[in-house]
C-alpha positions in Angstrom: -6.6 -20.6 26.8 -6.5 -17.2 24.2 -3.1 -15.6 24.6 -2.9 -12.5 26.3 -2.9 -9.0 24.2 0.6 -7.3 25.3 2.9 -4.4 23.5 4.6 -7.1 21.2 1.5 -8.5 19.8 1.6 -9.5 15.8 -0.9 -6.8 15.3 -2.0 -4.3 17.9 -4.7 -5.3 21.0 -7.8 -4.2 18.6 -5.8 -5.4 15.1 -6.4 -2.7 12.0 -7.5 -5.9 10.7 -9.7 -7.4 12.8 -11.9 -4.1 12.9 -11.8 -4.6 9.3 -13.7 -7.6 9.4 -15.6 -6.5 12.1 -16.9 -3.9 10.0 -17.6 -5.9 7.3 -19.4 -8.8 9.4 -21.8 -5.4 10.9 -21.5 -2.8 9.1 -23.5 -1.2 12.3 -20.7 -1.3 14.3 -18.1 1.1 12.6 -14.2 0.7 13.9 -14.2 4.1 15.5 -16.6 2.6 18.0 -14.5 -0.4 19.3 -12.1 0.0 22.3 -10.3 -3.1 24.3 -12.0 -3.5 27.4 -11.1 -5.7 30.6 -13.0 -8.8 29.4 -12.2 -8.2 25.2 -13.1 -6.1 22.6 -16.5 -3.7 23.8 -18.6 -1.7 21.2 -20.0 1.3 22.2 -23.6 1.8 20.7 -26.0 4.4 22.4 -25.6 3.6 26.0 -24.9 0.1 25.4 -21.6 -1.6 26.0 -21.4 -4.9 23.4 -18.8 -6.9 25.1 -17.1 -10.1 23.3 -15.9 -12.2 26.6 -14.8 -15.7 26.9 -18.2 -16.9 27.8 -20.1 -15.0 25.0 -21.6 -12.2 24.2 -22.6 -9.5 27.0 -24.9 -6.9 26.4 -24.6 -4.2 29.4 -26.1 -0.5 29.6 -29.7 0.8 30.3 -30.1 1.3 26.6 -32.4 -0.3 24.3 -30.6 -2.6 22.0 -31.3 -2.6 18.4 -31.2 -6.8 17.6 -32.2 -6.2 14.0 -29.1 -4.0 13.0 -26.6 -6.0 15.4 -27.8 -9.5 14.5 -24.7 -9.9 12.7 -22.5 -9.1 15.6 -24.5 -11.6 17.6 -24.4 -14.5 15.1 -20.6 -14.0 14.8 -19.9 -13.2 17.9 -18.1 -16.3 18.7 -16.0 -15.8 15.6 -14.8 -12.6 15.9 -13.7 -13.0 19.7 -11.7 -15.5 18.6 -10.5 -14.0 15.4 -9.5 -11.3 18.0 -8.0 -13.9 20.0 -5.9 -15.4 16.9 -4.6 -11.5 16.0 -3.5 -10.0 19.2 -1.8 -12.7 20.9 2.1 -13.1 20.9 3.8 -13.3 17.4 4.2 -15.9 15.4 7.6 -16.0 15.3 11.1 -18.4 15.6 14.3 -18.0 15.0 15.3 -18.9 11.5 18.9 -20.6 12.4 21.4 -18.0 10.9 20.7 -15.2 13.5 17.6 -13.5 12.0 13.9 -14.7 12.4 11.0 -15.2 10.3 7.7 -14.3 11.4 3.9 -15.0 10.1 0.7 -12.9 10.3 -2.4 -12.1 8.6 -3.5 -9.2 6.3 -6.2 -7.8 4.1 -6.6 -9.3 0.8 -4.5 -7.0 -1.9 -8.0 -7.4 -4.3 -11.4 -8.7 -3.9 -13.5 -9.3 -0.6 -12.4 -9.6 2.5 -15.7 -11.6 3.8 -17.5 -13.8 0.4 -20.6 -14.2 0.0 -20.4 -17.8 1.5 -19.3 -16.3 4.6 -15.4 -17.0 4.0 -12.3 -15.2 5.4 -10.2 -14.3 2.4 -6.3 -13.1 3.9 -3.5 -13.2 2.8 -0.6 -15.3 4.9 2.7 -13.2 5.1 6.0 -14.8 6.1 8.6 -11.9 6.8 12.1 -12.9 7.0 14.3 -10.2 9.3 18.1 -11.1 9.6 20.2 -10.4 12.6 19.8 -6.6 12.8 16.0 -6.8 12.1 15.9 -5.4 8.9 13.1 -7.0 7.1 15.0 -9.1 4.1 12.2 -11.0 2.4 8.3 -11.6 2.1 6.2 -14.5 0.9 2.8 -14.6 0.7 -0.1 -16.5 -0.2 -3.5 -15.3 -0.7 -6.2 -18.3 -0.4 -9.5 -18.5 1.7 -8.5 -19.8 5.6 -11.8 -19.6 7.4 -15.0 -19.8 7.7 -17.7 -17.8 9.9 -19.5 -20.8 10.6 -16.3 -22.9 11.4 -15.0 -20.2 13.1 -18.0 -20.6 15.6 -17.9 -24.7 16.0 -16.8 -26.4 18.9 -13.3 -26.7 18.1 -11.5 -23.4 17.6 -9.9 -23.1 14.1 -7.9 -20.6 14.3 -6.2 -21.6 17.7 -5.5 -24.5 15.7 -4.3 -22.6 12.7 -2.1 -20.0 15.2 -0.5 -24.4 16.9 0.1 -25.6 13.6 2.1 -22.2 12.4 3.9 -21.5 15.3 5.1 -25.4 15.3 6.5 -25.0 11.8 8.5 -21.5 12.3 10.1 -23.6 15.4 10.7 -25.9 13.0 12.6 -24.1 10.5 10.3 -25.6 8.3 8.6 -21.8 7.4 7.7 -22.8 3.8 5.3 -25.1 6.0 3.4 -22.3 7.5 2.1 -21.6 3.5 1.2 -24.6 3.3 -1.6 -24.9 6.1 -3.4 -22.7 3.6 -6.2 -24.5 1.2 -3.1 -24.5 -1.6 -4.4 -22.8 -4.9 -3.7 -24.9 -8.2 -0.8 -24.5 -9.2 1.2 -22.5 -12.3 1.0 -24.0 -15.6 3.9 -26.5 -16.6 6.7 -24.7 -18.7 5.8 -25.5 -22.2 8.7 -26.3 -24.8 8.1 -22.6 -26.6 8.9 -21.1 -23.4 12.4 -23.0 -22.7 12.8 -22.1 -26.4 12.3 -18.7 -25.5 14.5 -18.8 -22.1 17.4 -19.7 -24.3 16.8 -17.0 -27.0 16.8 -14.5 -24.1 19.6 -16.0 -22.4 18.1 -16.5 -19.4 20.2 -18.0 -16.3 23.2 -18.1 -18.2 26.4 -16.3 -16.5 26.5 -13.2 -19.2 22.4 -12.7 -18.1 23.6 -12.7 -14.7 26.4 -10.9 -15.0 24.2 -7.8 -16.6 21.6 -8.2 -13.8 24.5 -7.7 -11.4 25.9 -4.6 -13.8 22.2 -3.4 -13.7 22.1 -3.2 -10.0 26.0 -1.4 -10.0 24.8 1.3 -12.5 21.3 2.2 -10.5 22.6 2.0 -7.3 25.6 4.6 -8.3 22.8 6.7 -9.6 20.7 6.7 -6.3 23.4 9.7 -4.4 22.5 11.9 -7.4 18.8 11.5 -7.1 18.5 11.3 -3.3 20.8 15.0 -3.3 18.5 16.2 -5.6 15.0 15.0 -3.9 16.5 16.6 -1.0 16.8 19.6 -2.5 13.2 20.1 -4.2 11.1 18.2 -1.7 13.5 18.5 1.4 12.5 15.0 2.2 15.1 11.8 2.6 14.6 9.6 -0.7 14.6 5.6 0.4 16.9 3.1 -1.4 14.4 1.0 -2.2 13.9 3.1 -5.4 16.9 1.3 -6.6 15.0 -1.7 -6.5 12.2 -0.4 -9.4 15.5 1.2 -11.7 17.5 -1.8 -11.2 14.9 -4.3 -12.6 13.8 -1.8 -15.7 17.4 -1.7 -16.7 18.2 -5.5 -16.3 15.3 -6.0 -18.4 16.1 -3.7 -20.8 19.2 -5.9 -21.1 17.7 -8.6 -22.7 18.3 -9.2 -26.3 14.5 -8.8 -27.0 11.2 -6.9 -26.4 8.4 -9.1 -24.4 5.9 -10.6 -27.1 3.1 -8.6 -27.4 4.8 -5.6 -27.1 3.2 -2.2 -27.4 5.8 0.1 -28.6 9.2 -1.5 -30.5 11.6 -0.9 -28.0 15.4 -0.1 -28.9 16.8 -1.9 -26.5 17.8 -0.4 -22.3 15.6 1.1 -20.3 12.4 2.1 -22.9 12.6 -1.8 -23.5 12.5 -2.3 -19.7 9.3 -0.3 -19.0 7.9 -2.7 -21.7 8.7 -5.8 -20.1 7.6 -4.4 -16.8 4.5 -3.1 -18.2 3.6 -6.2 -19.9 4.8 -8.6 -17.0 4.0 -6.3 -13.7 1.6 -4.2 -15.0 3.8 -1.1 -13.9 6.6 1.1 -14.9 8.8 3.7 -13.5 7.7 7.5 -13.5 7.8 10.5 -11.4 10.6 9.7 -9.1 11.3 6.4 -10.7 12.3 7.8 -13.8 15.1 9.9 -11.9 17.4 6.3 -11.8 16.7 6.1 -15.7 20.0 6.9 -17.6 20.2 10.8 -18.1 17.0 11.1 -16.1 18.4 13.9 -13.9 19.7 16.0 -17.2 16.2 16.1 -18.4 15.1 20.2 -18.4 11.6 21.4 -17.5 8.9 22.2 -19.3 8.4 25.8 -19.6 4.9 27.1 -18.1 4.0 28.8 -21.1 4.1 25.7 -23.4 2.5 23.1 -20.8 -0.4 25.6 -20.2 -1.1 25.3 -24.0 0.4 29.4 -24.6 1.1 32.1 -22.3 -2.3 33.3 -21.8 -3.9 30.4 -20.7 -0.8 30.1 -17.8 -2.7 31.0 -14.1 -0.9 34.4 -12.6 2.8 33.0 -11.0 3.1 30.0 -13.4 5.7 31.4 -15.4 9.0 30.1 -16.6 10.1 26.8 -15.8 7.4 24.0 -14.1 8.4 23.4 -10.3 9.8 19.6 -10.5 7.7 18.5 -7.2 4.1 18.9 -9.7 5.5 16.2 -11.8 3.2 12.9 -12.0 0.6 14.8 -9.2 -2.6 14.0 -10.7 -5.5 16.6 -9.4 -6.2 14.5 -6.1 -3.2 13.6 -5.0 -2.9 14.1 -1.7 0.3 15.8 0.1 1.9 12.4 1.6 2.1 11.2 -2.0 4.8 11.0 -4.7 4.6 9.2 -7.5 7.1 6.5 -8.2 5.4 4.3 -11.1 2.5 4.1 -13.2 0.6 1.6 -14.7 -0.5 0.9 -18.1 -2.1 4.3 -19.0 -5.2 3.6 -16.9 -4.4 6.2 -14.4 -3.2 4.0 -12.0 0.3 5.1 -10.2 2.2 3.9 -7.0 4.0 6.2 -4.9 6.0 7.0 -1.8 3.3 7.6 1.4 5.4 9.6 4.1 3.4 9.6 7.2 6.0 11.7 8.3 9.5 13.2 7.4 11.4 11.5 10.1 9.9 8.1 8.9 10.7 5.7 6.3 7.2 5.7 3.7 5.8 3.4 2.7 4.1 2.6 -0.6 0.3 3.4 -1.3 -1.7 2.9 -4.8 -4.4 5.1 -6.4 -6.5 5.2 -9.3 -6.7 8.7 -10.7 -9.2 8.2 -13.6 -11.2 6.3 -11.2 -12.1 7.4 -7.7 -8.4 8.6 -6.7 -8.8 7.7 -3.5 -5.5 6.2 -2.1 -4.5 3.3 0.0 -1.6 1.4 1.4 -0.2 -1.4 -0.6 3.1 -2.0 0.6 5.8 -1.4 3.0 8.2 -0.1 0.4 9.1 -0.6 -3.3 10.8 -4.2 -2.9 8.1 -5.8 -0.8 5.8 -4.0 -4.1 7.6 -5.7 -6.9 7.3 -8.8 -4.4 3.3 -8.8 -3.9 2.3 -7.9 -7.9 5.1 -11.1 -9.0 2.8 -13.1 -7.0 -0.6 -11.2 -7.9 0.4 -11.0 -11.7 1.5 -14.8 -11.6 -1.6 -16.1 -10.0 -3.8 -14.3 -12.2 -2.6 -15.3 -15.2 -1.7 -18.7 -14.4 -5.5 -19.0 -14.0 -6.2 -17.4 -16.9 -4.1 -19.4 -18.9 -5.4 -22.6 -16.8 -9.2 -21.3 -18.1 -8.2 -21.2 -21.9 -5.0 -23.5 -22.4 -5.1 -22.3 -26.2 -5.1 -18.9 -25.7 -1.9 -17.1 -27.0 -2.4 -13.9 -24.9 -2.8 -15.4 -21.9 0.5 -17.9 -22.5 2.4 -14.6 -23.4 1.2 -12.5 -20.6 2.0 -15.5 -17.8 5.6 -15.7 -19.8 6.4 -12.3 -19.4 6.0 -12.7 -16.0 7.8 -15.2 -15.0 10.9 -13.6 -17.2 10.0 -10.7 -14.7 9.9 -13.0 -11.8 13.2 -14.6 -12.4 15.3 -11.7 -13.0 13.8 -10.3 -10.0 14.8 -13.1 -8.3 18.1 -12.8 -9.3 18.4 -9.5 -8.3 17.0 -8.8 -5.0 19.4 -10.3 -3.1 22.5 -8.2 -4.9 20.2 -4.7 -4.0 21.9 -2.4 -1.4 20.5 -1.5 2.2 19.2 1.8 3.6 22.2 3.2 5.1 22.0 4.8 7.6 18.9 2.8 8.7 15.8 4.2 9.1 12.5 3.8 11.4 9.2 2.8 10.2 6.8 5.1 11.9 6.0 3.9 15.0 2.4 5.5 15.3 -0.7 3.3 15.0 -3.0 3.6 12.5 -6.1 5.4 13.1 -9.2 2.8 12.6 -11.0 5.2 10.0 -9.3 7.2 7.2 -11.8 10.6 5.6 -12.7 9.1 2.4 -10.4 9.3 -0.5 -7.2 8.6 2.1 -5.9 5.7 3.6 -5.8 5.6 7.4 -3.1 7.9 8.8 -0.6 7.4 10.8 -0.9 10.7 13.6 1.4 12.0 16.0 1.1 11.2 19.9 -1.4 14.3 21.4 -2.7 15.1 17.9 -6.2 13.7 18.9 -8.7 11.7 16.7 -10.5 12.3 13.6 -14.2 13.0 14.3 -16.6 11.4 13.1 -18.0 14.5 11.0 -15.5 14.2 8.9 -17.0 11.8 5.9 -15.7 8.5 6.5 -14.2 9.3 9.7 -17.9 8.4 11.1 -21.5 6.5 10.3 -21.4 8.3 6.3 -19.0 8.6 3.5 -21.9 10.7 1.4 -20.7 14.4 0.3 -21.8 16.8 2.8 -24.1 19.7 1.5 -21.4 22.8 1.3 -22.9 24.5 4.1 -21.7 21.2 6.4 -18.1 21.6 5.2 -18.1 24.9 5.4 -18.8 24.4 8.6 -16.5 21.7 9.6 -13.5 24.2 8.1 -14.3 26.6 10.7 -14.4 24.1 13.4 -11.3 22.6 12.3 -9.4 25.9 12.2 -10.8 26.8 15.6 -9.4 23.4 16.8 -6.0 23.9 14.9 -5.9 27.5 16.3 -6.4 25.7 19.9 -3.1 23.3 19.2 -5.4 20.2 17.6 -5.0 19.6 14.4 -6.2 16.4 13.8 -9.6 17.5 12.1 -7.9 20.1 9.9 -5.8 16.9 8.4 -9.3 15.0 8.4 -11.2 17.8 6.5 -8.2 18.9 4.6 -7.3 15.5 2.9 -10.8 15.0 2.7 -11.7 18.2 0.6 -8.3 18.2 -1.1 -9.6 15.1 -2.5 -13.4 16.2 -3.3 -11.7 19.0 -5.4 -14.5 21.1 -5.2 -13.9 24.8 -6.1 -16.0 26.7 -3.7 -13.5 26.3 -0.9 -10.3 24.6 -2.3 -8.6 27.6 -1.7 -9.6 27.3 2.0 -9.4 24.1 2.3 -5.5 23.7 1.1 -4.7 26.6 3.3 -6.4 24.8 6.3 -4.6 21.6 5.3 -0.9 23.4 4.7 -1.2 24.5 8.3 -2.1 21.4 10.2 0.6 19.7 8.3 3.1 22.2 9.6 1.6 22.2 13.0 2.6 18.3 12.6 6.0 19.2 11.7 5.4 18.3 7.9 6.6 21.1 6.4 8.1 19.7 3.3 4.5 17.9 2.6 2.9 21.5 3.1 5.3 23.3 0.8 4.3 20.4 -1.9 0.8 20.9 -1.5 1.0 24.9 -2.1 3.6 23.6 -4.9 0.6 21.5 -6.3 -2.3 23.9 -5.7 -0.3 26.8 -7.8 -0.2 23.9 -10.8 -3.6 21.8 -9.7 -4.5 22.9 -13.5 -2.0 21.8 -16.1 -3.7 19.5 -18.6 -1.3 16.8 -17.9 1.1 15.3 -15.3 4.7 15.9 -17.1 6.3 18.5 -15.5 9.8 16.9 -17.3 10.8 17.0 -21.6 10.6 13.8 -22.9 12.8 12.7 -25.2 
């Protein structure tokens, strides 16, 4: 029997992820278009209800079907009612024997395709441990393929048997077990003599490497006040503790007695020599906010206008004296709910703080701004970050290291991440809590995002997205300018009329299409719906970052 959808569900009745692979299974039936009906999920199409019930697919309405474009929703029909089935029944969760619980469910793939070519499921498998008072206190993952379209349509139901098997080990306390269900990827390289050889040069696991991994932790975490007084001053916004977690690790690897082989830069030991490691075992470093926890990073001044405009001409009209601090690491498209907290390698990549909402913990979102900036969700805050790439980075290289055995780069770039991976594990459990605690938001989110954002997390009464918006609907091609000219008006109309949820959609939207014809108009319309929210302190950032949308680079901050 399929368990019964209900409020404590591992994912919500129609799972974020399961329209996902909806999608991708028929691409003609967009998210937006699903609802839960009495009998299971029901599509919407044209006067035609598309029904996935226990016995099968059920076509109802006095329209004409279209069997060429929905063929994939009737192959896989089977499938996907029970990959509905396997996603909104109870949660996979035990106690864990000490007063907390762990718990298991399903998500996205960080990287890669969420359906192959073959017709495989590729998730990821996450086990989050909560302790008494249900703070979440660790995450494990694995990412490996789990099923199969075809198998998911057999006789025997896989994935009831997958959901058996899990919730049999949790009960257990056997959670490690649940990982193991999972086709099990090859595993790591063996430590090679060089690299004990190099564990002892560094020190590694010996008391005094402890000991300054626990000093590390001591000097960012009496740092954190500072910086959270002073974020709440320029962005009026609550700074989570979890930074800590990105400025501890950079300054217990700036510790060690050397720089990571390979090495870009000769580092003179502390925190430059930590961005180094990180960068060459994590593929990310602290900036923006996460340089604030590096020693002195509060004392540095700002740049004056004049100078990063390239002379005092060339400065736009009210971009004079000192740079406002809240444009510093805000590449062009960055949208309002994001503030950098890391960067990557100098390919434009950067992480950042995502708040949904200022009475809401954020969470942590990604986006490439030499590629397409658009943004998505990555993480549920730093910690759980550092967590996922250790295991991303690891896997990666282990495999590239298992494909060339002799190659040198490879063997240094796996080494520097398992130095990486061992102080972290070292440190994570000495790295203080948020205090006082603070609520994820609670709002679901939406099941299609305007294109260059991830989905949103909106206010109860704020209303849908429609589907005019580009990817809100059917396209994600640029509208001619007459169209959003258009849908600006509408969307103010609507805002003026106490909805805003289209001036977010074509706000974010536009903001992101940086077009000039209507930025002005479109960051105006945006600033307003975010107040109209209650986000004023993400609408006084974007006005911040309009004023500055043209300085040739993203340090508002000297460098020393």
């Amino acid at each position: 029997m399929e368990p019964e959808p209900s409020e404590d569900n591992l994912l919500e009745p129609l799972p974020d992820l399961w329209l996902e692979i909806a999608a991708a299974i028929c691409p003609s039936a967009p998210a937006a278009r699903w609802a839960l009906g009495p009998e299971g999920p029901t599509l919407a199409d044209d006067g035609l209800s598309w029904v996935l019930a226990e016995q099968g697919l059920i076509i109802d309405g006095d329209g004409e079907p279209d069997l060429d474009a929905m063929a994939p929703l009737i192959t896989h029909a089977v499938a996907l009612r029970r990959l509905w089935a396997l996603l909104a029944g109870p949660p996979l969760e035990a106690p864990d024997g000490a007063g907390g619980s762990c718990r298991a469910r399903l998500a996205a793939p960080a990287h890669g395709p969420l359906i192959d070519a073959e017709g495989r499921l590729h998730l990821q498998v996450l086990l989050l441990r909560h302790d008494a008072a249900g703070a979440l206190q660790d995450i494990e993952l694995a990412e490996a393929p789990l099923l199969s379209l075809n198998d998911l349509s057999a006789d025997e139901d896989p994935a009831a048997a997958w959901r058996a098997q899990t919730q049999q080990q949790l009960e257990a306390g056997a959670p490690g077990g649940v990982l193991s269900l999972l086709p099990a990827p090859a595993g790591p390289p063996p430590v090679t003599l060089d690299e004990v050889a190099r564990a002892e040069a560094l020190g590694l696991g010996s008391p005094a490497q402890a000991a300054a991994v626990a000093a590390a932790v001591d000097a960012v975490a009496a740092r954190w006040p500072a910086a959270a007084q002073r974020f709440a001053e320029h962005y009026g916004l609550r700074l989570p503790v979890g930074l800590v977690a990105l400025g501890a690790l950079c300054e217990a690897l700036g510790a060690l007695p050397a720089d990571p082989p390979g090495a870009w830069w000769e580092a003179e030991g502390g925190w430059e020599r930590g961005r180094m490691w990180l960068v060459m075992g994590l593929g990310l470093q602290p900036a923006g906010l996460g340089a604030w926890l590096a020693p002195g990073g509060l004392d540095r001044p700002l740049r004056e206008a004049a100078e990063a405009y390239g002379g005092p001409e060339a400065a736009p009209a009210g971009q004079e004296g000192p740079l406002d601090p809240r444009v510093d690491w805000r590449f062009r498209r960055d949208l309002p709910p994001f503030i950098t907290v890391a960067a990557g390698g100098g390919d434009g990549g950067h992480w950042g703080l995502w708040f949904d909402h200022s009475a809401f913990t954020p969470e942590v979102a990604h986006n490439w701004a030499r590629d397409s900036a658009e943004t998505s969700r990555v993480a549920l805050d730093l910690p759980g970050l550092i967590g996922a790439l250790l295991v991303r980075e690891g896997e990666e290289r282990a495999d590239a290291l298992r494909a060339d055995p002799e190659d040198p780069v490879a063997a240094d770039a796996l080494w520097s991440t398992r130095v990486v991976a061992q102080l972290w594990e070292q440190l994570a459990p000495l790295l203080p809590a948020e205090a006082p605690p603070w609520e994820r938001c609670p709002w679901p989110l939406t099941p299609t995002a305007p294109v260059g954002s991830p989905r949103l997390r909106l206010p109860p009464g704020v209303g849908p997205i429609s589907e005019g918006v580009p990817g809100c609907g059917p396209s994600t091609e640029v509208p001619p300018i007459e169209v959003r000219a258009a849908g600006l008006r509408a969307a103010r109309a609507k805002l003026q009329a106490g909805a805003p949820a289209d001036a977010l959609g074509w706000g974010l939207y536009l903001h992101w299409l940086d077009e000039d014809p209507l930025r002005g108009e479109a960051a105006a319309l945006l600033a307003d719906a975010l107040r109209a929210v209650d986000c004023a302190p993400l609408a006084a950032l974007l006005e911040a970052h309009i004023a500055a949308r043209d300085l040739p680079d993203v340090a508002a901050y000297v460098e020393s």
